[in-house]
C-alpha positions, 0 to 999 in steps of 0.5 A: 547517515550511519548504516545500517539503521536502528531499528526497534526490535519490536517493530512490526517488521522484524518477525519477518527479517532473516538471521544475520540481515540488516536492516539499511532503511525502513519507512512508511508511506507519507500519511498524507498523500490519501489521494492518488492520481489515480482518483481523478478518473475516479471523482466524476464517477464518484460524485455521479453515483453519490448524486443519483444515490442521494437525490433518489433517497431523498426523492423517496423518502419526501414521496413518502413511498414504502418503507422497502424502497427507502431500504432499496436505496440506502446500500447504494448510499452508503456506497457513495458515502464510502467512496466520497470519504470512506476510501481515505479513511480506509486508506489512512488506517492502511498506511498507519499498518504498512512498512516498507524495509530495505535490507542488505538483501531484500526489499520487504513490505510488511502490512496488515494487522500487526505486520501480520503479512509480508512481501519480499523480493531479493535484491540481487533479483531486482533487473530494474528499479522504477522511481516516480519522483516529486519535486519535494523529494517523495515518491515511489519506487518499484522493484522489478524482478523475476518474482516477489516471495509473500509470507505469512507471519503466523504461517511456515509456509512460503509461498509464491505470490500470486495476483489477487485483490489484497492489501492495497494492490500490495499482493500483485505487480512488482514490489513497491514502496509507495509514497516514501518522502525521500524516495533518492535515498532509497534509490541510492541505496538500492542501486547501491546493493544491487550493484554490489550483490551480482 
């Protein structure tokens, strides 16, 4: 394959590239890995709440009991509800508006509504990359470095990012490209650059 690779202009990501950078792989992750690994400690759990949130509303509603304790179950219904199918569909809506970048420079991950927010780390700063491959070739890799840059699309503010609840635990750690289907070619990639800037 040719690089550096094509890209549209007005993709979501290109309001963030600096003058002069190009732009070696961008991807996004794999829409159909929704369920994580981590989701396996999470379904006991969610399927205990949804259970007690169902038979207790239901329980209240056959009792006929006032209308406040119907009320009184019905958020942590709709807490169950999310958890059981809200959360993928959630998640899915996520991975439609996040991008993931290489450059001759950076790695970048742009997301949010309209590529609005992006996180960077220069790759002659990255000390380590962090690969979890799977056997049909998708996978994560991570980006270990002193520090990732966050920017805001409509701001001329950079800032230093710090760990907060954001965007799909994009906004803390080290930057990551999650769930990219050939994750070797962009380690060869990286490695390749990395090596190259230092």
């Amino acid at each position: 394959m040719t690089w550096p690779q094509p890209y549209d202009a007005a993709s979501p990501f290109s309001a963030h590239l600096l003058p002069g950078e190009r732009v070696m792989w961008s991807g996004q992750p794999d829409p159909r890995r929704l369920f994580q690994a981590a989701d396996w400690f999470v379904v006991p759990f969610t399927l205990a709440w949804a259970g007690f949130a169902f038979f207790w509303e239901a329980s209240v509603i056959a009792m006929g009991a006032p209308v406040f304790m119907a009320l009184f179950g019905l958020p942590f219904v709709l807490i169950g509800l999310y958890m059981l199918f809200g959360r993928f569909v959630h998640q899915a809506w996520t991975n439609r508006r996040t991008w993931f970048v290489l450059t001759d420079s950076r790695a970048l991950v742009v997301y949010g509504r309209d590529g609005q927010r992006a996180r960077s780390v220069q790759l002659d700063d990255v000390r380590e990359l962090s690969v979890l491959r799977r056997p049909d070739g998708s996978g994560t890799i991570s980006f270990n470095a002193g520090g990732a840059v966050e920017t805001r699309r409509a701001a001329v503010v950079t800032t230093v990012s710090s760990i907060r609840p954001g965007w799909s635990t994009m906004e803390s750690g080290p930057l990551s490209f999650t769930n990219i289907p050939d994750v070797a070619t962009v380690q060869a990639l990286a490695d390749s650059f990395t090596r190259d800037l230092r």
